[in-house]
C-alpha positions as CSV (number, residue, x, y, z in Angstrom):
1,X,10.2,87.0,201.0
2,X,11.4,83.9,199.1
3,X,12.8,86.0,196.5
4,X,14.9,88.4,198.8
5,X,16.4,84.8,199.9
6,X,17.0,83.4,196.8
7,X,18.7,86.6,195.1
8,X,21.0,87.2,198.9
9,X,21.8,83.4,198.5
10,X,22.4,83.9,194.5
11,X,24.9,87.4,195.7
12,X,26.2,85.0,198.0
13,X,27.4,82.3,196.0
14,X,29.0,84.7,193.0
15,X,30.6,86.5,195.7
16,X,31.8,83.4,196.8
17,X,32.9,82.4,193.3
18,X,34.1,85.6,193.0
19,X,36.9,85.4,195.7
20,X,38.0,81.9,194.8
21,X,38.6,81.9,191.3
22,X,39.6,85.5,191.6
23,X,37.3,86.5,188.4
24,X,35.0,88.8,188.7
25,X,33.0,88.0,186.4
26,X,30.8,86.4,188.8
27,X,29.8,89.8,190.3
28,X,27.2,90.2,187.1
29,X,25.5,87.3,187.8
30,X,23.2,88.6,190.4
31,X,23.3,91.9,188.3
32,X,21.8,90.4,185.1
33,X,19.4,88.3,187.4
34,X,17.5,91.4,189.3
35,X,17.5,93.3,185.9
36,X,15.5,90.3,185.0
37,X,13.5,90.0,188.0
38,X,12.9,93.7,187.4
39,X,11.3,93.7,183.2
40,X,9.9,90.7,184.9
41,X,7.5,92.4,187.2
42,X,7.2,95.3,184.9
43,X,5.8,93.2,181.9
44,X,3.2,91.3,184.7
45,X,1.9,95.2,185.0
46,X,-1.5,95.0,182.7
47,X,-0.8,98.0,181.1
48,X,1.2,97.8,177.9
49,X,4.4,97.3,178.4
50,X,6.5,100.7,176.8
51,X,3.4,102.5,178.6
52,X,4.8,101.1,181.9
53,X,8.2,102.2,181.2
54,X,7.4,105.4,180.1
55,X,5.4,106.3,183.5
56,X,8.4,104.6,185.7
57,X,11.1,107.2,184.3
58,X,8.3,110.1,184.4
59,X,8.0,110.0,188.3
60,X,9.3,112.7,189.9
């Protein structure tokens, strides 16, 4: 739960930032942060990690 918080309050603030200083270069921050959160909880799987990729693009 604290996470959902943290990454609406991150999307938030760039969207914030965004508006302002009329860049949007802001947008990617909370882009680049849940692809992080994302190889994150992949590579905490204890399987190895291309294993673990390999069966997360082979579900149908």
């Amino acid at each position: 739960m604290m996470t959902l918080i943290l990454m609406l309050a991150l999307t938030l603030f760039s969207l914030i930032f965004c508006l302002r200083k009329k860049k949007p270069q802001f947008l990617l921050i909370p882009v680049v942060t849940l692809l992080i959160y994302f190889v994150v909880q992949i590579a905490l799987v204890p399987a190895p990690f291309l294993e673990t990729i390999k069966f997360i693009f082979s579900l149908s």
